[in-house]
C-alpha positions as CSV (number, residue, x, y, z in Angstrom):
1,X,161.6,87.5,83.4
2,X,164.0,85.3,81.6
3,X,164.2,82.4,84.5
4,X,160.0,82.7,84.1
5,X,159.9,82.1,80.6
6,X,162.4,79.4,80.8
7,X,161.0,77.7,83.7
8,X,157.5,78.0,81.5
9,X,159.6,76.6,78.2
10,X,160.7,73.5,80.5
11,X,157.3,72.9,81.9
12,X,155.5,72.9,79.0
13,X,158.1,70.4,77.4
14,X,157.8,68.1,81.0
15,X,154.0,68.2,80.1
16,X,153.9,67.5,76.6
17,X,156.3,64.3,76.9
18,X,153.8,63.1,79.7
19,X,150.6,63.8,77.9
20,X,152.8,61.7,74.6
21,X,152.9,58.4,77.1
22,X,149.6,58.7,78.2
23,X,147.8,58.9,75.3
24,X,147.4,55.4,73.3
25,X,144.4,52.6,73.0
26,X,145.7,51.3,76.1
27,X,144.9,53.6,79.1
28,X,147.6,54.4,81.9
29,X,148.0,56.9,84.7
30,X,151.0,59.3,85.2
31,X,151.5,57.2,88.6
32,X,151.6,53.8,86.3
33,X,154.2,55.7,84.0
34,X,156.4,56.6,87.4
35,X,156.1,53.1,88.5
36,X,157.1,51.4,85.2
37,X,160.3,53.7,85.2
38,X,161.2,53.1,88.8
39,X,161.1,49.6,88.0
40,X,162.7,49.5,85.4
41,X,165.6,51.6,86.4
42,X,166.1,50.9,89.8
43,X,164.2,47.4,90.2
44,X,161.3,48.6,92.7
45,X,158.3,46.2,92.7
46,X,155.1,46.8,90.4
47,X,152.1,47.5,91.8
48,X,149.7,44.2,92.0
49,X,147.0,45.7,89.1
50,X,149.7,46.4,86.7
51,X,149.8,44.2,83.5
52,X,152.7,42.9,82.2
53,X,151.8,44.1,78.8
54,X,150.9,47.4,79.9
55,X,154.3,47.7,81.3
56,X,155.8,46.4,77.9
57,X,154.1,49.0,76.0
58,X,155.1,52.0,78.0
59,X,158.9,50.7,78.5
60,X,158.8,49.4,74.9
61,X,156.8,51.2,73.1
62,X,155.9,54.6,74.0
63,X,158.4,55.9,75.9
64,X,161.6,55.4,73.7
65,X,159.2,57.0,71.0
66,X,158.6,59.9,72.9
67,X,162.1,60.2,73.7
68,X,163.8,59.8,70.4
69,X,161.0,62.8,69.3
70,X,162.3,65.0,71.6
71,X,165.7,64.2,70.9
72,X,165.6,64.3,67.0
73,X,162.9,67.9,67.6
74,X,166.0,69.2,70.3
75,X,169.0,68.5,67.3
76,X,166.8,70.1,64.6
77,X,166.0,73.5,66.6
78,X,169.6,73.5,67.7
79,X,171.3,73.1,63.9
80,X,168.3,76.0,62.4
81,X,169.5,78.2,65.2
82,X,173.2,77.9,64.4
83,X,172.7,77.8,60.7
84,X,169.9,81.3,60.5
85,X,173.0,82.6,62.5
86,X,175.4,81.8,60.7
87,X,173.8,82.4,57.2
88,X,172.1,85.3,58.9
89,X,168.9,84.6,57.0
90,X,165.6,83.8,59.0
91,X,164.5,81.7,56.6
92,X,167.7,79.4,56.3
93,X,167.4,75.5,57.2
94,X,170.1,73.0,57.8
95,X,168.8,70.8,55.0
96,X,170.4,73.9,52.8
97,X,173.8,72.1,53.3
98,X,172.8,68.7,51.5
99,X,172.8,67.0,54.8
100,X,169.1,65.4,54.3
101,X,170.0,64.7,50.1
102,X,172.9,62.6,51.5
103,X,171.1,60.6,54.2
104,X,167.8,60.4,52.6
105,X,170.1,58.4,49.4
106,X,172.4,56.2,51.4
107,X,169.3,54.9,53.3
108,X,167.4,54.7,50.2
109,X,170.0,52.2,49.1
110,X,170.2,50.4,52.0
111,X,166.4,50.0,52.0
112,X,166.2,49.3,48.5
113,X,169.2,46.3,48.6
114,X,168.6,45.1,52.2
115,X,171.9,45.8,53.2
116,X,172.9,45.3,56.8
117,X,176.0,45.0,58.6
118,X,176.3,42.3,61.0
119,X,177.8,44.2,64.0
120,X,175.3,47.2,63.3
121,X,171.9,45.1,62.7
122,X,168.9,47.8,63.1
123,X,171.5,50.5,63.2
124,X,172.6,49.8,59.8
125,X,170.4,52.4,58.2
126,X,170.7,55.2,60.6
127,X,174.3,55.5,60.9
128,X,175.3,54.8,57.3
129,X,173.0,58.2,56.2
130,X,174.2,59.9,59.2
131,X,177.9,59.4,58.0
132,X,176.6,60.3,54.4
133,X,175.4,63.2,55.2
134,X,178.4,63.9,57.1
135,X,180.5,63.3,54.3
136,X,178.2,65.6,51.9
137,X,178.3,68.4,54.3
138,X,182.2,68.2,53.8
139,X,182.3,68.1,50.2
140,X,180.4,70.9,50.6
141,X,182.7,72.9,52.6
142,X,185.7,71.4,50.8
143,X,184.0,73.0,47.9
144,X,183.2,76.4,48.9
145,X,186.8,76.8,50.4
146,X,188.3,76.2,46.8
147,X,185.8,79.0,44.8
148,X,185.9,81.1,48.2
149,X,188.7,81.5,50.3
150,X,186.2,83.8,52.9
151,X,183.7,81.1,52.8
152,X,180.7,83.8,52.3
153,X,177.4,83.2,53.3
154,X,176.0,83.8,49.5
155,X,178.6,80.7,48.6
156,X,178.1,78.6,51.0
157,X,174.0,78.4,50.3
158,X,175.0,78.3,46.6
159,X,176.7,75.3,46.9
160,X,175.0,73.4,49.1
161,X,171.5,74.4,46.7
162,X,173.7,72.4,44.1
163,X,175.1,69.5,46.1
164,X,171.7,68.8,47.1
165,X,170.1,69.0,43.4
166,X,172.6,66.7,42.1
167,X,172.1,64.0,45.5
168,X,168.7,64.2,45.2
169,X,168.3,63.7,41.2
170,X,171.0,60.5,42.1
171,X,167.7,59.5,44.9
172,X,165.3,60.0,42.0
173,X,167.1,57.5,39.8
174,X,167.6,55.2,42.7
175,X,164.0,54.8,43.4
176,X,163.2,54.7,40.0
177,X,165.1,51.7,39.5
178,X,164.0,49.8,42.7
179,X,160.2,50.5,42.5
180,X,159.6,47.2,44.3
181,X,161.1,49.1,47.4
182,X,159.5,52.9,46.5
183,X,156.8,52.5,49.1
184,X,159.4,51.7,52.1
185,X,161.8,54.4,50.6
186,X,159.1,57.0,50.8
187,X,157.7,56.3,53.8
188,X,161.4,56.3,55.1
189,X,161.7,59.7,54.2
190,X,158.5,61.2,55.1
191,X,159.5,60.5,58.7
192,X,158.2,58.3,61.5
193,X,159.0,57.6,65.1
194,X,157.0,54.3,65.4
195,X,158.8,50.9,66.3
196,X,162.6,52.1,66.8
197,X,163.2,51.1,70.3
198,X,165.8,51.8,72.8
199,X,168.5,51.4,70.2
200,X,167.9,53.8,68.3
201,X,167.1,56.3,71.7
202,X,171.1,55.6,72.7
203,X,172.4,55.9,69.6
204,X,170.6,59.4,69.4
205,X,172.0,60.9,72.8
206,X,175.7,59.9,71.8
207,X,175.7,62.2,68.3
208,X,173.0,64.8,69.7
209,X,174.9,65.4,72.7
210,X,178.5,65.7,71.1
211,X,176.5,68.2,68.6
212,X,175.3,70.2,71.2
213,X,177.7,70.3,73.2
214,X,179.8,71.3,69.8
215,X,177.2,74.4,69.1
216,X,177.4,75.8,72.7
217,X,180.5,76.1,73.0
218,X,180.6,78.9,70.5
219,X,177.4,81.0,71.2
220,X,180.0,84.2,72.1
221,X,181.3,83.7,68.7
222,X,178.0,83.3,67.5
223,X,176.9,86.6,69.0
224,X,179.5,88.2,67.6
225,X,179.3,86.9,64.2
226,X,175.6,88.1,64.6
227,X,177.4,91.8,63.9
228,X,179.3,90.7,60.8
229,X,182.6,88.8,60.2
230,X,184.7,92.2,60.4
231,X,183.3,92.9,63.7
232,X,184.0,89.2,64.9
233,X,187.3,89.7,63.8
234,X,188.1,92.7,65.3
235,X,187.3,91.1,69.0
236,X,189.7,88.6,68.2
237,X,187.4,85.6,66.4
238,X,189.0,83.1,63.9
239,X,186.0,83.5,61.9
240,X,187.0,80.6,59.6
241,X,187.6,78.4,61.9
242,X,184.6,79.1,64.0
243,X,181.8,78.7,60.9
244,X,183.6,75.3,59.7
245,X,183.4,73.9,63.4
246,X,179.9,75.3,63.6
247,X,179.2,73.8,60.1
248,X,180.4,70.7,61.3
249,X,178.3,70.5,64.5
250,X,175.0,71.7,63.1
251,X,175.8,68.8,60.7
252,X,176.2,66.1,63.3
253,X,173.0,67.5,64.7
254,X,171.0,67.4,62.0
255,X,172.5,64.3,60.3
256,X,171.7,62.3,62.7
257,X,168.0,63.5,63.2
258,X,167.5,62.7,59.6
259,X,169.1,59.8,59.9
260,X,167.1,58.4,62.7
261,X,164.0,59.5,62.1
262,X,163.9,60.8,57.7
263,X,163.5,64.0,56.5
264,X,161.2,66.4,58.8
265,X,161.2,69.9,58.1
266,X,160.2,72.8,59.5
267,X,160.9,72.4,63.1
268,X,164.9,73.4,62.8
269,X,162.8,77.0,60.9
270,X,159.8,77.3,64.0
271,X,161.7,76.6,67.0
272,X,164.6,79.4,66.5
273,X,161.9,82.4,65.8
274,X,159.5,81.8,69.0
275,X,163.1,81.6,70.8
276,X,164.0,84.3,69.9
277,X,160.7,85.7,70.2
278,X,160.8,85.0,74.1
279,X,164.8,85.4,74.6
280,X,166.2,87.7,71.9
281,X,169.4,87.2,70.4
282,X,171.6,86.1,73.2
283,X,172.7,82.6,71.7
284,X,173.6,81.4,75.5
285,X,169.4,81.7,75.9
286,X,168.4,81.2,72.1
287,X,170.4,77.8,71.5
288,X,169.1,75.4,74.3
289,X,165.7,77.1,74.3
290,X,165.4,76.3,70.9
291,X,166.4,72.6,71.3
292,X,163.9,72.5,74.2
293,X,161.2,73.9,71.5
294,X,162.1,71.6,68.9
295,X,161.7,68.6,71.4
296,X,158.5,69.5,72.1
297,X,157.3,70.5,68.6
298,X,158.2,67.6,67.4
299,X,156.6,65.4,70.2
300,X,153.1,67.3,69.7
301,X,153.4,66.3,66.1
302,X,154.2,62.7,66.7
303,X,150.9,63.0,68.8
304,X,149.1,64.2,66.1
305,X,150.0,62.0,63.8
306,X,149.2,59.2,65.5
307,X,146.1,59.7,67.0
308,X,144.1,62.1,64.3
309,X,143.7,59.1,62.1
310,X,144.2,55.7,64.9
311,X,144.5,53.1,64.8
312,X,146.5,53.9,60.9
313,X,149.3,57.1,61.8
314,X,150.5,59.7,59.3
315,X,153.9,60.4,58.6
316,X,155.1,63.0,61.1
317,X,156.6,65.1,58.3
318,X,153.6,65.7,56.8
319,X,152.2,67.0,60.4
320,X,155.1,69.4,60.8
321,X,154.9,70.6,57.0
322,X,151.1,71.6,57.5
323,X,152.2,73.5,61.1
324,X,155.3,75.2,59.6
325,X,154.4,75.6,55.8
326,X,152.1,78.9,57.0
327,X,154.4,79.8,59.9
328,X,157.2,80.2,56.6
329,X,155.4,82.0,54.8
330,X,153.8,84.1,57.5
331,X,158.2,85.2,58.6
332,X,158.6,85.6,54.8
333,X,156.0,88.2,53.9
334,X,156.7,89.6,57.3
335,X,160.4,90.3,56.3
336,X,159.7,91.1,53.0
337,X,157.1,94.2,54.4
């Protein structure tokens, strides 16, 4: 049953990314698509009829877009997963840990002064609020370990409700101040996929990958942890240890979505509950499903919101807010009955 429902998962994903290309003012086939890639990849001719500026705006344009969606959609369902888990609360989120407050301000002062660093260039933005919300995530921890030796769920989500209050009343102030920039600040933050190029693709599979790759390697903790911290410890888990690397991970993950793309919520909340839906609780099942779910998510939104008002697109935040805003409350009146 399992190998039908993931080869089903997979399929629907292969699909989705396809249909993503496809669609656009300027029509293509899924044979043009295959082409383009070949030829792009391992230099095999074009065919005769194809345009050179079709072939610039699937190689340029659409398909690193559809790619960095499925990316950013696969590091947000893999950080919920680990953090509902950890936190063991179905309605917990990654951004609880300040990780979005910190990115969303370094990059609103970078967009607000123009900064760049030479080396960097386009990547300036991106990787400066990916290391801040690195760095806020560990103050965070830091934090928690001095008030709370155990490093309790209850703490944790306490502290990181705080860290991110006082970031984003800092953001407020900053876009107060810098009005002249408030409309590329915001528009940062509501999220968008359009023009970031290959760049932006690569830098996205180096920190997603060392994320995931962080996450699985605990899911038998994970599991375990899933029975409560005494339990864990009595089958031989360094629970401390295990929740900071875990921390740590889900924080790479989910900085660096934020990062790349701004703020989108409520993917890293969907994908985890219809994986778990279709795979239970077995973390080596729940964790890549879920990334696979958030890719695609997050790739049907991008679709939306850039086609239900063409040629003008609507930030892809707002597209996954309307989605997941009832699915929340739809798991939260569920659990509370």
């Amino acid at each position: 049953m399992n190998k039908r429902r993931i080869l089903l998962v997979i399929t629907t994903a292969i699909t989705v990314m396809l249909l993503a290309v496809l669609i656009g003012t300027v029509g293509v086939t899924a044979a043009d698509i295959v082409n383009i890639i070949l030829h792009k990849l391992f230099r095999l001719p074009l065919r005769p009829d194809l345009q050179p500026n079709t072939v610039s705006i699937i190689w340029t344009l659409r398909l690193p877009r559809v790619l960095l969606a499925f990316l950013v959609g696969a590091a947000l369902g893999a950080s919920g997963t680990v953090i509902q888990s950890l936190l063991k609360n179905t309605l917990a989120s990654p951004y609880t840990l300040g990780v979005s407050s910190g990115a969303s301000f370094s990059a609103g002062l970078i967009i607000a002064l123009g900064f760049s660093i030479p080396l960097l260039g386009n990547l300036t933005l991106p990787i400066v609020g990916f290391l801040s919300g690195l760095a806020t995530v560990f103050a965070v921890i830091a934090f928690t370990k001095r008030v709370d030796k155990e490093l309790s769920n209850n703490t944790i989500i306490l502290v990181g409700m705080v860290f991110s209050l006082f970031v984003n009343a800092a953001y407020t102030i900053l876009t107060a101040l810098f009005r002249e920039s408030l409309e590329g600040i915001i528009m940062w933050q509501m999220g968008s996929f359009a023009m970031r190029g290959w760049s932006y693709v690569r830098a996205a599979v180096i920190f997603i990958v060392i994320g995931l790759l962080g996450v699985i390697k605990y899911t038998q903790e994970m599991d375990l942890l899933s029975f409560g911290e005494d339990e864990a410890k009595a089958n031989g888990v360094e629970t401390d240890k295990v929740k900071k690397q875990l921390l740590v991970f889900s924080s790479v993950l989910t900085g660096s979505a934020v990062a790349l793309s701004g703020a989108i919520g409520f993917v890293d909340l969907i994908a985890p509950h219809v994986a778990r839906r279709l795979f239970g609780s077995q973390h080596i099942y729940v964790l890549p499903i879920s990334a696979v779910l958030g890719g695609t998510l997050m790739i049907f939104s991008d679709i939306v919101a850039r086609t239900i008002i063409a040629p003008s697109e609507l930030p892809v935040g707002a597209v996954t807010a309307l989605i997941g805003a009832p699915f929340f409350a739809y798991i939260y009146f569920k659990k509370s009955r």
